[in-house]
N, C-alpha and C positions, 0 to 999 in steps of 0.2 A: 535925213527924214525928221519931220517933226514931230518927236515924242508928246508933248500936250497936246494937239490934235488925236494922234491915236489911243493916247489916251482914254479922253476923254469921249470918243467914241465908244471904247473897250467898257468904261461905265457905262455909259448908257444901256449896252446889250446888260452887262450884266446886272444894272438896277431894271430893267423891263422885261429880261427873259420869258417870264409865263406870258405877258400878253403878246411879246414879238411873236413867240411861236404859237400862241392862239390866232392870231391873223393871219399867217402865213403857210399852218399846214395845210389847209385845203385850195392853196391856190392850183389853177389847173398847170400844171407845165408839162403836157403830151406834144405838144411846138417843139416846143427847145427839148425834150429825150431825144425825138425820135432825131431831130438834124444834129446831134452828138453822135446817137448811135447806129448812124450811116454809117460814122467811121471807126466803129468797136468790133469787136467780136466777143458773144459770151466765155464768160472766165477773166477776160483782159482785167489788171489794177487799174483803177481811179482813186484819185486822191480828189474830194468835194475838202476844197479850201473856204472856209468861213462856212460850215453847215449850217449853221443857227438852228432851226427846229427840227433838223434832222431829216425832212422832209425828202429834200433828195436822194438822201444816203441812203435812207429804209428804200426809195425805190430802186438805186441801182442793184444796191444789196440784194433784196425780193427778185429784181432782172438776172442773176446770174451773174453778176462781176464782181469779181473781189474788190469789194470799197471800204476807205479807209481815207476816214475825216481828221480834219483838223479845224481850231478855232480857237481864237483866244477868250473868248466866254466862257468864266469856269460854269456856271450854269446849262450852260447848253453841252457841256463836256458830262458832267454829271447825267444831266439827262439823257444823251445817247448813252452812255455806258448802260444805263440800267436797263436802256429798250436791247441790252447787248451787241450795239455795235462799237467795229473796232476804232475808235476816236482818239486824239492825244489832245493837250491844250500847248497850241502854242500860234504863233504869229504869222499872216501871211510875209512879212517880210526876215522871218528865222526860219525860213523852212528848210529841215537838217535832213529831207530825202535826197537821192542823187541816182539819176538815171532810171528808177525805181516804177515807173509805172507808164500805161500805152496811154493813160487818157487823163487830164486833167477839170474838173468841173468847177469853174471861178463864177459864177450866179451872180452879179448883184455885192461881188466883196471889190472891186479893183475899186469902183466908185468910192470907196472909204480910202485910199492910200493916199498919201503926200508927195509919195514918190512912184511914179504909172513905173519907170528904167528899172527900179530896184522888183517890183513885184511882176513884172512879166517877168525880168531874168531867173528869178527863183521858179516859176512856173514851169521856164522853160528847163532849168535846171533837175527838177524831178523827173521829167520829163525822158521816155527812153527815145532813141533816134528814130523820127517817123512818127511818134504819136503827137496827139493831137489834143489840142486845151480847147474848150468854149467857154468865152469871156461874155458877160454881157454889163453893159457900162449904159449910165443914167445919160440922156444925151443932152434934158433941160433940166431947169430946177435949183433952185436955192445951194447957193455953197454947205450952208448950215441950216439943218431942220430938225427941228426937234433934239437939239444937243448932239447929236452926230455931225463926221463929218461929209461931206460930199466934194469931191474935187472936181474943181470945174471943168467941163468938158470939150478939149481942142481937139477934132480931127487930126489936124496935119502934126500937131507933134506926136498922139496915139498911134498914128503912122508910121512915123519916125521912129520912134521907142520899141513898135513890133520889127521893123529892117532892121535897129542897129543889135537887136537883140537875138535876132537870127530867126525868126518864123518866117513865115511865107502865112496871106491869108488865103484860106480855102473858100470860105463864106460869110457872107454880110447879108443882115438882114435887120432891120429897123421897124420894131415893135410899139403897139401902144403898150400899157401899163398892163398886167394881168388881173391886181386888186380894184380897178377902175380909179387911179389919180389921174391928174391932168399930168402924166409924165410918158417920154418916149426912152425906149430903149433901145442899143447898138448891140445886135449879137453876133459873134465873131467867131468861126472856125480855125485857129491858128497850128499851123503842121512847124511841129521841130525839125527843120532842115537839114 
C-alpha cells in the first residue's frame, strides 16, 4: 500500500475537518439507509468505516443499532466522542475487529485506498458469517482532487477483488452525486459468504 498517498489524504481530513463536515452533514442519504437496511435487524453491530462528520453513525445510532465508528481523522474522532458516540481512530486498512459485527457501512471511504484487495478483505474480515457491507465507490473523476486521494475506478478488477475475497454481491446500483458534482456513484450490497 502506499503510505504517502494515505497519507496525504489523512492530512487533508484532518487540516479541513470543520468544513468536510459542514458540507456533508445534511446531505440526504434515506437511498442508501433504507437499501442497507433491507438487510439488518434493529440491535444488529455496524461498524461505519471512515465516518467523517459522523453523520451516519448518529443516524444508525438514533435507528436502533449498536454502531461503532472508525476513522483515521483524529478531528473527526474527537468530534464524535463528544456528540458521545462509540468511535476509535484508526485505518481502513488496520482494522483490529474480527467476526464482530452483521453489517458493515463503507460510504465514499474504499475510493481513498491504494489497495481496493487489502480493504475489502478487512471489511470482510470484521465481518460475521452472513452479514453484509455497503460499499459505495466514485465511479468518475480526477485521481486527485483537492489533495486527496481518489483511486481510479476499474469495474472488472472491483469484480475481481469482491470473488477472490469471498463476497457474493447482493445489489448494484448506480448513483448521481447527492451534494450535486458532476460525479457518479457504485453502490454495492456485499454478503460474507
Amino acid at each position: 500500500m502506499n503510505k504517502d498517498v494515505a497519507n496525504q489524504t489523512k492530512e487533508y481530513y484532518n487540516t479541513h475537518a470543520e468544513a468536510y463536515a459542514a458540507a456533508t452533514l445534511g446531505v440526504d442519504m434515506q437511498a442508501a439507509y433504507a437499501l442497507f437496511e433491507r438487510y439488518l435487524q434493529k440491535g444488529d453491530r455496524i461498524l461505519d468505516v471512515g465516518f467523517g462528520s459522523g453523520r451516519d453513525l448518529l443516524y444508525f445510532t438514533r435507528a436502533g443499532y449498536r454502531a461503532v465508528g472508525i476513522d483515521n481523522c483524529a478531528a473527526f474522532v474527537a468530534s464524535a466522542r463528544a456528540a458521545g458516540l462509540e468511535v476509535y481512530e484508526a485505518d481502513l486498512h488496520d482494522i483490529q475487529f474480527a467476526q464482530s459485527f452483521n453489517g458493515v457501512w463503507a460510504n465514499a471511504v474504499l475510493v481513498h485506498s491504494p489497495d481496493l484487495f487489502l480493504a475489502l478483505g478487512n471489511l470482510w474480515k470484521v465481518l460475521k458469517v452472513g452479514g453484509v457491507a455497503y460499499v459505495s465507490l466514485k465511479v468518475n473523476g480526477a485521481n486527485v482532487a483537492d489533495e486527496r486521494y481518489f483511486a481510479p475506478f476499474d469495474e472488472g478488477y472491483l469484480t475481481e477483488c469482491i470473488r477472490r475475497v469471498g463476497f457474493s454481491i447482493e445489489e448494484k446500483l448506480e448513483t448521481a452525486d447527492q451534494m450535486g458534482r458532476d460525479v457518479r456513484w457504485l453502490s454495492l450490497i456485499l454478503r460474507k459468504c
